[in-house]
LOKOL-968433 format. One record per residue (C-alpha): residue number from 1; x, y, z; residue in one letter. Coordinates in Angstrom, 3 decimals. Example, Ala and Ser with C-alpha at 12.3 -4.5 7.8 and 13.67 -1.06 7.14 Angstrom:
residues 2
<pos->1&X->12.300&Y->-4.500&Z->7.800&code->a> $
<pos->2&X->13.670&Y->-1.060&Z->7.140&code->s> $
This chain:
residues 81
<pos->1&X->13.710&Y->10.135&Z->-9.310&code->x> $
<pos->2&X->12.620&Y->8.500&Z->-12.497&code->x> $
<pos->3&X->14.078&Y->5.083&Z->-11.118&code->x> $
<pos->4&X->11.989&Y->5.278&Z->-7.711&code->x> $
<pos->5&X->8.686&Y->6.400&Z->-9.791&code->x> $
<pos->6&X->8.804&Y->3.529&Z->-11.710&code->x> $
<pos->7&X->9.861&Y->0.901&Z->-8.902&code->x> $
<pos->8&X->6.520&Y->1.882&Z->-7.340&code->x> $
<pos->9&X->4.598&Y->1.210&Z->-10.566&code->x> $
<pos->10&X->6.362&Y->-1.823&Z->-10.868&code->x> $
<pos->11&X->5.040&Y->-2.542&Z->-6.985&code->x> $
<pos->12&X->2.056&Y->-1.534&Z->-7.651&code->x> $
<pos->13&X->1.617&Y->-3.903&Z->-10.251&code->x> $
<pos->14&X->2.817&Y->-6.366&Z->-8.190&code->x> $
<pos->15&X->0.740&Y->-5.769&Z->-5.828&code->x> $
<pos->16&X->-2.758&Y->-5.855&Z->-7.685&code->x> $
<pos->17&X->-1.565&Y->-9.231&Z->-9.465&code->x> $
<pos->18&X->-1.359&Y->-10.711&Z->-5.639&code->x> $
<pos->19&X->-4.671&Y->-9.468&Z->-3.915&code->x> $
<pos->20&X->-6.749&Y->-8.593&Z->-6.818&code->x> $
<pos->21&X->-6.515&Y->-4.751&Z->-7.318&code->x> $
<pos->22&X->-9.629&Y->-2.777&Z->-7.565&code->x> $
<pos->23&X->-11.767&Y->-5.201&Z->-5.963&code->x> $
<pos->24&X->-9.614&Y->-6.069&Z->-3.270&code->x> $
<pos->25&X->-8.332&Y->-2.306&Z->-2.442&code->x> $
<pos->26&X->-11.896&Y->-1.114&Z->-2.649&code->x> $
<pos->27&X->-12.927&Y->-3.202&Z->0.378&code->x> $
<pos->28&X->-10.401&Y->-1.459&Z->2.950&code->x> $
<pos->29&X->-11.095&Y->1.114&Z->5.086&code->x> $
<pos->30&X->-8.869&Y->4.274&Z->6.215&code->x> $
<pos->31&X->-7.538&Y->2.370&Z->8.857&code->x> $
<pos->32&X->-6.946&Y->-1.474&Z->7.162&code->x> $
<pos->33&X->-4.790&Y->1.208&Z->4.815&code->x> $
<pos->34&X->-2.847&Y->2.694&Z->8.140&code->x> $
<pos->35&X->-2.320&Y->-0.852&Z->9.535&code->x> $
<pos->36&X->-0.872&Y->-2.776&Z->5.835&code->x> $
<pos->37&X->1.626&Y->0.761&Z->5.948&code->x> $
<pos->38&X->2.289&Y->0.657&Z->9.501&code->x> $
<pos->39&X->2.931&Y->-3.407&Z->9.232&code->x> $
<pos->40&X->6.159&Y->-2.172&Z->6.246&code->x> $
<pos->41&X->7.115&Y->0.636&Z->8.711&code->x> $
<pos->42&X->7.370&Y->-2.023&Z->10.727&code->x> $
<pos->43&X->9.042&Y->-3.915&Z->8.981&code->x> $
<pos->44&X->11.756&Y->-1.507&Z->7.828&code->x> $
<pos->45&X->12.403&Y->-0.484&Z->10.963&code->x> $
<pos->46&X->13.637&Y->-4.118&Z->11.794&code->x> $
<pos->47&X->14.998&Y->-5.486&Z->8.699&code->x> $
<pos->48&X->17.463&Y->-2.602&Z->7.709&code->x> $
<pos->49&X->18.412&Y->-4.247&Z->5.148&code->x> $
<pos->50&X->15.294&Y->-4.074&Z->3.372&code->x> $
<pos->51&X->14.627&Y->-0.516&Z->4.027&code->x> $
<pos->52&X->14.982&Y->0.528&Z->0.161&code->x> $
<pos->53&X->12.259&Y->-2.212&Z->-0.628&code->x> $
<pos->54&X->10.087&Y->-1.743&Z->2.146&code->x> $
<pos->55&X->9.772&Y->2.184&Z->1.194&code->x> $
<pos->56&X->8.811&Y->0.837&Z->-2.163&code->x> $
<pos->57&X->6.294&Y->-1.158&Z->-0.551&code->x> $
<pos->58&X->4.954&Y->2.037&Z->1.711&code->x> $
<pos->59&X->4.716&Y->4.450&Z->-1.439&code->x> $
<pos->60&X->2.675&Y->1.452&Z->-3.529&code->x> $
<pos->61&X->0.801&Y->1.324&Z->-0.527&code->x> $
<pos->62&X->-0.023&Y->4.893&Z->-0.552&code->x> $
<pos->63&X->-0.652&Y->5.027&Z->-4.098&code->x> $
<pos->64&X->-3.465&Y->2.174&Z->-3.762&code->x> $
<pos->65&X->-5.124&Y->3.817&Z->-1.017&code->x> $
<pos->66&X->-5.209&Y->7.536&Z->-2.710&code->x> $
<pos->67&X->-6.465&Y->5.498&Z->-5.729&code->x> $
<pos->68&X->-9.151&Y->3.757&Z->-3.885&code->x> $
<pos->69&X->-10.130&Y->7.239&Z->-2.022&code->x> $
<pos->70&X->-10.586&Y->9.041&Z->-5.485&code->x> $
<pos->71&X->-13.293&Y->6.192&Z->-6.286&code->x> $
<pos->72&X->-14.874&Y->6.936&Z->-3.147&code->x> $
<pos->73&X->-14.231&Y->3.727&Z->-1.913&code->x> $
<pos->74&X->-12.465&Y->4.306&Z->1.399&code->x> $
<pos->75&X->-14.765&Y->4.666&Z->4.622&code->x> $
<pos->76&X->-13.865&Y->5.775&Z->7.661&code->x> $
<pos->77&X->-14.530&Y->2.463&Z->10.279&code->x> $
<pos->78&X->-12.836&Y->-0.459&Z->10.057&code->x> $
<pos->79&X->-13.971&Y->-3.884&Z->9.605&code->x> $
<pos->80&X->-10.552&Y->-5.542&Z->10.147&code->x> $
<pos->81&X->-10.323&Y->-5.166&Z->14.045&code->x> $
């Protein structure tokens, strides 16, 4: 478990180095979070092959959104229709 715990810090990390962390994750709503993990579900579903990764990707995912919910950043509508 220790392995997959720190693959999705290193994702994480990833992640805020590409689209700007905080700042970035604090603009999303509850569903822009649903739609970026539904897009990897997506994803996995199609690309077996990537299905280790793209759960990576899903749990990072998850882990920014609960982050950005704590800071009482995540509302309800959506502005990405």
């Amino acid at each position: 478990m220790e392995q997959v715990l720190t693959d999705v810090r290193t994702e994480r990390g990833r992640q805020e180095a590409e689209w700007g962390g905080q700042y970035t994750d604090d603009k999303n709503t509850q569903s822009d979070w649903l739609r970026l993990i539904e897009h990897q579900i997506h994803q996995a579903r199609y690309h077996k092959a990537e299905f280790r990764e793209r759960m990576i990707k899903i749990a990072a995912l998850a882990v920014a959104s609960v982050e950005s919910y704590d800071r009482g950043q995540v509302g309800s509508p959506s502005h990405c229709q």
